[in-house]
SEKEBA-323159 format. One line per field, with one value per residue (C-alpha): x, z, y; chain. Coordinates in Angstrom, 1 decimal, padded with zeros to 4 digits. Layout:
<atoms>
c1: (X; ...)
c3: (Z; ...)
c2: (Y; ...)
unit: (A; ...)
</atoms>
This chain:
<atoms>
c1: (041.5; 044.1; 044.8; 043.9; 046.3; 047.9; 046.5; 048.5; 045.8; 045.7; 047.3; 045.1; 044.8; 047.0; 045.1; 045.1; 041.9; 040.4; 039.4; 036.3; 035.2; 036.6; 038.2; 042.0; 044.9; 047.9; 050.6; 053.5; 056.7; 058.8; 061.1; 057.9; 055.5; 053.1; 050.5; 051.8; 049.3; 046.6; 046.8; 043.9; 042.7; 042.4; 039.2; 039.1; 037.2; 039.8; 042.5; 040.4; 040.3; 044.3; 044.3; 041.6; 043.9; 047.0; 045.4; 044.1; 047.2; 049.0; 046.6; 047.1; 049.5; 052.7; 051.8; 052.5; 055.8; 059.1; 061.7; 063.6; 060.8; 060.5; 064.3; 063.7; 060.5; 062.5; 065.4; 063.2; 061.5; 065.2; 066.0; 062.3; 063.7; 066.4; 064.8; 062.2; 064.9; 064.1; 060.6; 061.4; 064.0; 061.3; 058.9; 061.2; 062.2; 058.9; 058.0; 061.4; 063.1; 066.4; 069.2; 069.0; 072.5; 072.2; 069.0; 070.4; 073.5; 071.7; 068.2; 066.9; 070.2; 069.3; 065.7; 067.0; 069.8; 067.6; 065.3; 068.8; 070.8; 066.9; 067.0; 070.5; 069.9; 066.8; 069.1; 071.6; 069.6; 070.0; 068.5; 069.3; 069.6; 070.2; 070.5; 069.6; 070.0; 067.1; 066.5; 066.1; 069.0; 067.0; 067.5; 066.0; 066.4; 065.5; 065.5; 063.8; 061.4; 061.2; 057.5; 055.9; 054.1; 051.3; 050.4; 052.9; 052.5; 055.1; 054.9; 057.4; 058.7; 059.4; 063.4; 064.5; 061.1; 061.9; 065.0; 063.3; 060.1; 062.1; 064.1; 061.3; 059.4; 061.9; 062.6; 059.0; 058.2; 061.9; 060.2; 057.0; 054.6; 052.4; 052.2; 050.3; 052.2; 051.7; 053.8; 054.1; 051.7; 054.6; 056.1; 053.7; 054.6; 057.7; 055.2; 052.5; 054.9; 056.1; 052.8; 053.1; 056.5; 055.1; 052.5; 054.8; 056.9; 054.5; 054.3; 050.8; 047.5; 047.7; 050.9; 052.0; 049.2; 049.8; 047.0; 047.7; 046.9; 048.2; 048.6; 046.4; 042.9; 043.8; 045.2; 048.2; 046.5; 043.8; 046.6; 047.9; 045.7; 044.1; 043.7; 044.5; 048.5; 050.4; 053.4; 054.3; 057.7; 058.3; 060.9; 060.5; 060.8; 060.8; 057.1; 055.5; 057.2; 056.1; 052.5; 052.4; 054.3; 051.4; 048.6; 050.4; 051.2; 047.1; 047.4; 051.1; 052.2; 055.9; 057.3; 060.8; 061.6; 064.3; 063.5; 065.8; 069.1; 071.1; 074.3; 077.6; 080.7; 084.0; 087.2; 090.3; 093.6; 095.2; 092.5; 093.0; 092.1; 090.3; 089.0; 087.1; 086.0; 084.3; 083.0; 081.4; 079.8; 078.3; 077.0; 075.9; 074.2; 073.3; 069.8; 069.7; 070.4; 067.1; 068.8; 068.0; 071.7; 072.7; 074.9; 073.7; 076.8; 080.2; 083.4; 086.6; 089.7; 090.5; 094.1; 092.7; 089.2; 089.5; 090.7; 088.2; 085.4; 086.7; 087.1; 083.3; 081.8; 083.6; 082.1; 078.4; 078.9; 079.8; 076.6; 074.4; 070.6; 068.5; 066.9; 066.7; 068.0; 071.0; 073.9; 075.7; 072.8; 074.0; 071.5; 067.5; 065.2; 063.3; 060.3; 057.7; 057.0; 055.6; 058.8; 060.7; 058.9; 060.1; 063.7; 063.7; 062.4; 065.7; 068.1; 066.0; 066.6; 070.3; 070.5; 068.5; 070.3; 073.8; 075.2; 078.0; 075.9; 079.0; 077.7; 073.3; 070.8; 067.6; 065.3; 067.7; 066.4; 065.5; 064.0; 061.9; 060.1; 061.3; 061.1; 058.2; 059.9; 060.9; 064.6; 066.8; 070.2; 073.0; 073.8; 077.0; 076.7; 079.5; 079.4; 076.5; 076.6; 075.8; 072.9; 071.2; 068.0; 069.8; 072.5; 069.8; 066.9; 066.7; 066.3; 066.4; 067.9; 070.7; 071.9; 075.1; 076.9; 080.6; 082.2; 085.9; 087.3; 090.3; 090.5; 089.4; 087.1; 085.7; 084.6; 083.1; 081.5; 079.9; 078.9; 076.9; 075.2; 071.8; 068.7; 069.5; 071.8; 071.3; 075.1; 078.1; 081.2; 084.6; 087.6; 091.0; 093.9; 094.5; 093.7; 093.5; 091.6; 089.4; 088.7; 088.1; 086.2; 083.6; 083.4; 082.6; 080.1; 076.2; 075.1; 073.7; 076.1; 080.0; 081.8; 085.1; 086.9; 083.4; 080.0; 076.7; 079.1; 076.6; 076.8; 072.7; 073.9; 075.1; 072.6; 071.1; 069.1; 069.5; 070.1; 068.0; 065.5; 066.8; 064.7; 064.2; 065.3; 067.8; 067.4; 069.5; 070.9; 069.2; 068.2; 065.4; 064.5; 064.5; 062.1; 059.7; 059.4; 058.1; 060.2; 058.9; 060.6; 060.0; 061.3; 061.4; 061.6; 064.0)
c3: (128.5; 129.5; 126.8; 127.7; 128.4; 126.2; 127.4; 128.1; 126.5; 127.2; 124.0; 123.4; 120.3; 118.4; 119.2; 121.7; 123.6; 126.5; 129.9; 129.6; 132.9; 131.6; 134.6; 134.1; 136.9; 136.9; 135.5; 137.5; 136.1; 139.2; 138.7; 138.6; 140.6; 138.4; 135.7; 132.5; 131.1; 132.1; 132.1; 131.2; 134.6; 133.5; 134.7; 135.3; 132.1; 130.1; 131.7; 130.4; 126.7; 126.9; 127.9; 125.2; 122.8; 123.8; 124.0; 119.9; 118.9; 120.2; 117.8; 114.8; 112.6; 115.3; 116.3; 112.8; 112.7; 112.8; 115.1; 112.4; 111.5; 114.9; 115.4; 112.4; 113.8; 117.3; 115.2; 113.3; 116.8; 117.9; 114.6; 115.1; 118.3; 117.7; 115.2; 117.2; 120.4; 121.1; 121.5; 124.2; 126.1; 125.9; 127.4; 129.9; 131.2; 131.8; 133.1; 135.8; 135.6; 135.0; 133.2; 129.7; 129.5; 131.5; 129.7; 126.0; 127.4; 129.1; 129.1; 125.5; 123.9; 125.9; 125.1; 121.7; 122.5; 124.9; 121.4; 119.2; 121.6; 122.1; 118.6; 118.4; 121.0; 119.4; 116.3; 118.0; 120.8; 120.8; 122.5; 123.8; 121.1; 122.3; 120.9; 123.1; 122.5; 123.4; 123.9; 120.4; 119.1; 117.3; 119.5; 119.9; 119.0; 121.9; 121.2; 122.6; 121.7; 123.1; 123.0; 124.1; 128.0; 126.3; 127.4; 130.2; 132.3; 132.8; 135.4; 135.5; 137.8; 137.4; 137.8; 134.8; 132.9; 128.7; 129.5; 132.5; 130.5; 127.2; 129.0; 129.6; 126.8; 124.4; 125.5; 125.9; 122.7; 121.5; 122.9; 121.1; 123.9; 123.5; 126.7; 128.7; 130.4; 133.3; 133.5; 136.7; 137.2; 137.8; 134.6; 131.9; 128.8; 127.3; 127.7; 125.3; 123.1; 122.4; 121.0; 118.5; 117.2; 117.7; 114.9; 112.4; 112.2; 111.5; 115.2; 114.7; 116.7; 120.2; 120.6; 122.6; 124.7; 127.4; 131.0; 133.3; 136.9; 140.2; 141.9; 144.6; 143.3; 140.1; 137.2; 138.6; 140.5; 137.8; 135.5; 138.4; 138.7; 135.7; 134.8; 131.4; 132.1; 132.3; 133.5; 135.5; 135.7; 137.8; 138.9; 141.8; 145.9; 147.4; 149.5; 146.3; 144.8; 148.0; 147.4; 143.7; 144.5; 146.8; 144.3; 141.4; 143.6; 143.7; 139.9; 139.9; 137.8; 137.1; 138.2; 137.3; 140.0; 140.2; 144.1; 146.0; 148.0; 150.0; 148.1; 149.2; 147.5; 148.7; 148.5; 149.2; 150.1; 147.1; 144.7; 142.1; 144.4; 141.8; 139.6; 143.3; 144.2; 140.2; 140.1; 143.9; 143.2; 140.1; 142.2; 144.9; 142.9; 139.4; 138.9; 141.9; 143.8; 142.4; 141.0; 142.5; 141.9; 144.1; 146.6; 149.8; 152.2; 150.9; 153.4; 152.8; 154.1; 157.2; 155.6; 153.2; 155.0; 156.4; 152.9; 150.8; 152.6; 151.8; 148.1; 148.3; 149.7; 147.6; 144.5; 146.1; 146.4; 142.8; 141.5; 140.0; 139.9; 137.9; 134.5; 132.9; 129.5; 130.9; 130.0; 133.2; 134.8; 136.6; 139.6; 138.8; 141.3; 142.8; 141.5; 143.6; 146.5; 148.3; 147.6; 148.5; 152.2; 152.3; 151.9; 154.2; 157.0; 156.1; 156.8; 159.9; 160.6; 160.3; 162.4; 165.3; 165.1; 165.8; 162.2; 161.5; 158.4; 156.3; 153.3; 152.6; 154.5; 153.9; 151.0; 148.1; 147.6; 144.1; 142.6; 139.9; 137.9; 140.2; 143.6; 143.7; 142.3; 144.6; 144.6; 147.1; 148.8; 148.1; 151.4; 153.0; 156.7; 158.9; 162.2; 162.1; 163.1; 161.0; 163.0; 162.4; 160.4; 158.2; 157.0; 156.9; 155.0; 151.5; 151.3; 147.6; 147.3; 146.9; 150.1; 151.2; 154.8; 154.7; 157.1; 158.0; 158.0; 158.7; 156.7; 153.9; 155.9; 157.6; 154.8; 153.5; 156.5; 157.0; 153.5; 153.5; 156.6; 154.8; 154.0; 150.3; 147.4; 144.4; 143.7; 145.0; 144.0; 144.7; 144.1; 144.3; 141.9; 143.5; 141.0; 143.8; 146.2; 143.1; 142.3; 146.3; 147.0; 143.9; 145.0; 148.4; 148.2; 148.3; 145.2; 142.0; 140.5; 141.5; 139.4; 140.3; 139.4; 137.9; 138.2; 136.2; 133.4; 131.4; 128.7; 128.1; 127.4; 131.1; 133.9; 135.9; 139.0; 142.8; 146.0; 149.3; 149.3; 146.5; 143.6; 142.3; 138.9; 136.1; 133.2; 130.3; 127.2; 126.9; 130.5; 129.4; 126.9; 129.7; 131.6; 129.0; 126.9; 128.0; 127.0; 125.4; 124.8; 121.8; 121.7; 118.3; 118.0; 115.4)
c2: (190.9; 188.0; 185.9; 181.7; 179.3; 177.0; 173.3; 170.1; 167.8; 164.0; 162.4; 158.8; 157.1; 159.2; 162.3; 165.4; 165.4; 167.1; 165.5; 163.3; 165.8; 169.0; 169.0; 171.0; 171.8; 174.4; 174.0; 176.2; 177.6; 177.6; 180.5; 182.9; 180.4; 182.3; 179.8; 179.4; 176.3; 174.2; 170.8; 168.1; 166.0; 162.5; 160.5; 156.8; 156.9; 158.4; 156.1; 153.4; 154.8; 155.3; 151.5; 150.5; 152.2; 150.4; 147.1; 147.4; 148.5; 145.9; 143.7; 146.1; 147.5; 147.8; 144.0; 143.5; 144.9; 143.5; 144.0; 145.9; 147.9; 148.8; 149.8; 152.0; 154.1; 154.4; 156.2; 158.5; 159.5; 160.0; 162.1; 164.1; 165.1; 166.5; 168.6; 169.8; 169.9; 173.7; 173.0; 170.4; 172.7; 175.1; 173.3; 171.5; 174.7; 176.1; 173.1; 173.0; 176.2; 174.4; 176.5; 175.9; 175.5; 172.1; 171.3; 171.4; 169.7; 166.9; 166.6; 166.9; 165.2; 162.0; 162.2; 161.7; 159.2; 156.7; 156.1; 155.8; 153.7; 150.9; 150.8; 149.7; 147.2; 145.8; 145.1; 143.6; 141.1; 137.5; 134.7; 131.2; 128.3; 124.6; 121.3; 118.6; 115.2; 112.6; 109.4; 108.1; 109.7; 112.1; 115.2; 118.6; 122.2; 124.3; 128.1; 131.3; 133.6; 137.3; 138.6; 142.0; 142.1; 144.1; 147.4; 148.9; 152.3; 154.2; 156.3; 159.5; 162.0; 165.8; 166.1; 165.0; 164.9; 164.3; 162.0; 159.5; 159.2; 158.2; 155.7; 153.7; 154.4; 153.6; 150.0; 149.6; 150.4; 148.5; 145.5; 145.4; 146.7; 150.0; 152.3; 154.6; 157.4; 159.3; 162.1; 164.0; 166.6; 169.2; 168.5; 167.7; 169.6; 167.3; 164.1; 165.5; 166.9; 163.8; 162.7; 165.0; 163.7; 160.0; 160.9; 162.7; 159.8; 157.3; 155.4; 153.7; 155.1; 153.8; 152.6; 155.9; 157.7; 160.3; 160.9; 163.4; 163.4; 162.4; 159.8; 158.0; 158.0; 159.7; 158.8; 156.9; 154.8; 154.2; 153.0; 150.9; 148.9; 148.8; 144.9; 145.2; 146.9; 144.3; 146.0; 149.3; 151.1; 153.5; 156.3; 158.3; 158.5; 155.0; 155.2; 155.8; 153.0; 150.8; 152.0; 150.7; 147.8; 147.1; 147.6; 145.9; 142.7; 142.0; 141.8; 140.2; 142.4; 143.0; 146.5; 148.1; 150.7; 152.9; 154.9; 157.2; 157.7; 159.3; 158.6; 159.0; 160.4; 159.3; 161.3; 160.6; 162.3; 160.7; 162.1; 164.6; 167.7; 170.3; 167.3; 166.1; 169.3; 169.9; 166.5; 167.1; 170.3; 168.7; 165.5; 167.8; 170.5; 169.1; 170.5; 171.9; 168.9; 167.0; 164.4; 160.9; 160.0; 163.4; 163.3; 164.2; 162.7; 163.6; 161.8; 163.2; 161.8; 163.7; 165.3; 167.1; 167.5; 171.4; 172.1; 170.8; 172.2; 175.6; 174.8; 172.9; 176.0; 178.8; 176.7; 176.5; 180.3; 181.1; 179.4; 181.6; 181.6; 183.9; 183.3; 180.1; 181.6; 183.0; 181.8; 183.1; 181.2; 177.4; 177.4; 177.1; 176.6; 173.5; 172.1; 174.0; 175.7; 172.5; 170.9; 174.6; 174.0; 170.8; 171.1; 174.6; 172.0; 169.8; 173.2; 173.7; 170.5; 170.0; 173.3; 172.0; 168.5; 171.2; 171.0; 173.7; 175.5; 176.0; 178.3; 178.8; 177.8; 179.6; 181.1; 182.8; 186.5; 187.0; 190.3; 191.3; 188.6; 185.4; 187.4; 184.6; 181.8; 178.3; 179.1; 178.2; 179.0; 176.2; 174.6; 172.7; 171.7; 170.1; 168.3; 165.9; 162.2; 159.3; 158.9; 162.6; 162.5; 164.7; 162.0; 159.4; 160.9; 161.5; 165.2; 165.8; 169.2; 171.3; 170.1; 167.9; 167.2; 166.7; 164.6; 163.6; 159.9; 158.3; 155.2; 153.3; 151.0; 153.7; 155.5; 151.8; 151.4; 154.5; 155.0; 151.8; 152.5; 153.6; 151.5; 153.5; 152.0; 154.1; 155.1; 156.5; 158.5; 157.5; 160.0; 158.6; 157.8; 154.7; 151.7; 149.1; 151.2; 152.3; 148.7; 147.8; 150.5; 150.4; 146.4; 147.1; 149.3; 148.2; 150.4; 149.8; 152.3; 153.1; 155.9; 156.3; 160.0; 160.9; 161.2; 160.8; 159.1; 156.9; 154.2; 153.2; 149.7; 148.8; 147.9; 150.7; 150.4; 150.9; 148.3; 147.8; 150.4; 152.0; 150.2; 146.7; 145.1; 146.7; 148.2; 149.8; 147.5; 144.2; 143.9; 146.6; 144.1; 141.5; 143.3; 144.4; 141.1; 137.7; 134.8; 131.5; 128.8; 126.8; 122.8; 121.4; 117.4; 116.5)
unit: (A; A; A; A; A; A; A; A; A; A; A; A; A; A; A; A; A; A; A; A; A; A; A; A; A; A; A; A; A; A; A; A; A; A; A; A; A; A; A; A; A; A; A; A; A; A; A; A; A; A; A; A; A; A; A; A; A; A; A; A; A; A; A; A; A; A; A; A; A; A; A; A; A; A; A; A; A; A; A; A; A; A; A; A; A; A; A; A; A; A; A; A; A; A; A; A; A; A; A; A; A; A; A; A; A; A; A; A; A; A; A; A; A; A; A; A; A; A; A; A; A; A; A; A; A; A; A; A; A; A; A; A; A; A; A; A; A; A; A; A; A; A; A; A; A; A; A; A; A; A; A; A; A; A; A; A; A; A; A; A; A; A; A; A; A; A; A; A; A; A; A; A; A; A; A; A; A; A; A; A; A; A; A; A; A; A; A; A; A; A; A; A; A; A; A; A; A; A; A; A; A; A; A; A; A; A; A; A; A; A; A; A; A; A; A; A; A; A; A; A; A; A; A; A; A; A; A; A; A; A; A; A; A; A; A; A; A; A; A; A; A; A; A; A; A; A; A; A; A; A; A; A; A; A; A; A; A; A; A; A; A; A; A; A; A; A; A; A; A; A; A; A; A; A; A; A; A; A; A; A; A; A; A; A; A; A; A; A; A; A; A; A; A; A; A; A; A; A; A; A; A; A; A; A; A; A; A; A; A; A; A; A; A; A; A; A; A; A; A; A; A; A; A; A; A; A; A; A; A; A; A; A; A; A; A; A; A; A; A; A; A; A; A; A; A; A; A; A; A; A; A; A; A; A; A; A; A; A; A; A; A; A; A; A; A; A; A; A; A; A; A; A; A; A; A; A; A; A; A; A; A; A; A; A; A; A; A; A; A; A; A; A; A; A; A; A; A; A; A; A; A; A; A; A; A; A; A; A; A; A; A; A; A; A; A; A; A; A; A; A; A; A; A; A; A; A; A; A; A; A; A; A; A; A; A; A; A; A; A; A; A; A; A; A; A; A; A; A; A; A; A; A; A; A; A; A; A; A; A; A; A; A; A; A; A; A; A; A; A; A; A; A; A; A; A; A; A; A; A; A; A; A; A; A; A; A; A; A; A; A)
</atoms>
């Protein structure tokens, strides 16, 4: 007899509960592709009780609570989290399949750290003050207020699952609002988890509830367009960010949207050679290239060009794929076969557009256990044009194109010639060119001799079809408060 599957419940109103329907899905682990949960289908009813939640709470005890108070709950979440961190990475990684090497490193620590670093901001926030003068001499004080939206929805992808869902939620919460999440439905595990930790610590009923589902005419769009979410964030590919953007503008609601890219890195003769090559493979094939700030069009100054290729490829080559626990193990595979299918069509692609297929390519033969698994072969192509649908389309895999140029406006030029501006890498040792270059390019992000180097309290976002708004320090408080101004007559 085969023992049942552990369920991903919806979490509303401080509780675990099943579908209003009954109705369940798959949860996949994608090294295996085998079942290993079922997840709760959320109903437009059920949507509606997550909402009804939210709206009370907002009304209730945590409406009640200062911005102190507030700070202090965030930290204990933070502090519950890292407690419970190898229940996260375990879930993540059934969830993703990603090493657990890169998800202890990276995925569970910032979990932790978006709560910590909110909390900190939420201590620290100031707003305006003036004194005016008037007419009778008496004057004014003039001061600001910030004040919760209300309920937001927060709506999640399935790279980077624990970590993309807590940097919204945190500031959210930071803010004063309640929220309804809607994790992806290939990565549900990390988001109900959470509710768990959101109840030991003492984080009111309501304030955090969890609906799975998908998207159009499921539980996504039921929480878009719900009239009583007065906000929706969003991370994930930018036609489903157009789509909500659409449904949310009948209601004029405010969205935060961080979409996709097809980022370039930049390196340059002068750089440090083996830092380049490192900090490349890592912005090439970090989680196995599904990473929205990826990069998917390296240029390398022509000098060093043949030479770095070589160096790229040899380091694609070394990774190693195989079992998430391993620690040997620094190549998992992608998120699904749909997705798999997807980025083979991308390598047939490039191959049919004449690229040079430098090292991968096709499927990556696994045996035993994952011989079923969505795993893919690390691939570097040469000899494109700009103008291939392979430099210009956001593929979202472990894939990169490496072209030659012969100047610094050239590589400018070319590297802004995409209707994306997520981020970009620039390798030199040049300060002024560093400083140039960073200012020249049409991103939201520049790193210069590093990559996917963070400080939550700068602003984060993308350009041009590459997201709208910021977020990260106070500008997530900006986003996710209303501001009143009060005017006191003297």
């Amino acid at each position: 007899m085969t023992a049942s599957l552990p369920l991903h419940a919806l979490f509303i109103d401080g509780a675990h509960r099943p579908s209003s329907s009954g109705e369940t899905f798959d949860d996949v682990d994608p090294t295996t592709g085998a079942v290993w949960a079922k997840v709760a289908l959320a109903s437009k009813d059920d949507v509606d009780r997550a909402v009804s939640s939210a709206k009370r709470a907002l009304k209730g005890p945590w409406g009640a609570l200062s911005a102190p108070a507030r700070a202090d709950l965030l930290e204990k979440i933070a502090a519950r989290i890292v407690e419970r961190s190898e229940e996260f990475l375990r879930a993540e990684i059934a969830d993703t399949g990603k090493p657990a090497g890169f998800a202890r490193a990276v995925d569970i620590p910032r979990g932790a750290a978006n709560f910590r670093v909110f909390a900190q901001v939420l201590r620290t926030a100031t707003t305006e003050t003036y004194e005016t003068p008037t007419d009778d001499g008496a004057g004014a004080l003039m001061y600001a207020l910030r004040q919760p939206l209300g309920v937001v929805g927060v709506i999640c992808p399935w790279n980077l699952p624990l970590l993309l869902m807590t940097w919204k939620v945190a500031p959210a919460l930071a803010a004063g609002n309640t929220v309804v999440v809607k994790p992806s439905e290939e990565t549900p595990a990390t988001a109900s988890l959470l509710g768990d930790v959101m109840r030991e610590v003492g984080v009111p009923d309501g304030v955090y509830n969890v609906v799975h589902g998908f998207g159009p005419g499921s539980a996504g769009e039921f929480l878009v367009e719900h009239p009583d979410v007065r906000a929706i964030t969003f991370t994930g590919e930018s036609r489903t960010g157009a789509a909500i953007m659409a449904k949310a503008s009948s209601w004029v609601k405010p969205v935060s949207f961080e979409l996709g890219g097809k980022n370039p890195a930049l390196v340059f003769a002068d750089s440090d050679f083996d830092a380049a090559i490192a900090g490349t493979l890592r912005s090439v094939f970090a989680n196995c290239g599904q990473v929205c700030l990826c990069s998917e069009r390296v240029y390398v100054e022509r000098p060093i060009f043949d030479r770095f290729v070589d160096a790229l490829a040899k380091g694609a080559r070394a990774l190693v794929a195989g079992d998430p626990w391993s620690s040997s193990t620094t190549l998992g595979p992608l998120i699904s076969e749909t997705h798999r299918q997807k980025v083979l069509s991308y390598y047939a692609l490039a191959k049919n557009e004449g690229a040079t297929v430098v090292t991968g390519g096709a499927v990556k033969d696994m045996s035993g256990a994952f011989a079923r698994g969505a795993w893919i072969e690390p691939t570097i192509v040469t000899g494109l044009s700009d103008e291939a649908r392979t430099n210009r389309e956001e593929i979202f895999g472990p894939i990169c194109h490496v072209a030659p140029f012969d100047d610094e406006d050239e590589a400018v030029r070319r590297a802004n010639d995409t209707e994306y501006g997520l981020c970009a890498a620039v390798w030199t040792q040049n300060l002024s060119r560093a400083h140039r270059v960073a200012r020249a390019l049409d991103v939201g992000m520049a790193w210069v001799n590093s990559w996917y180097l963070r400080d939550l309290r700068t602003p984060f976002g993308g350009a041009k079809r590459s997201g709208v708004g910021r977020e990260g320090g106070v500008r997530s408080l900006e986003f996710y408060s209303d501001v009143k101004t009060v005017c006191i007559k003297l």
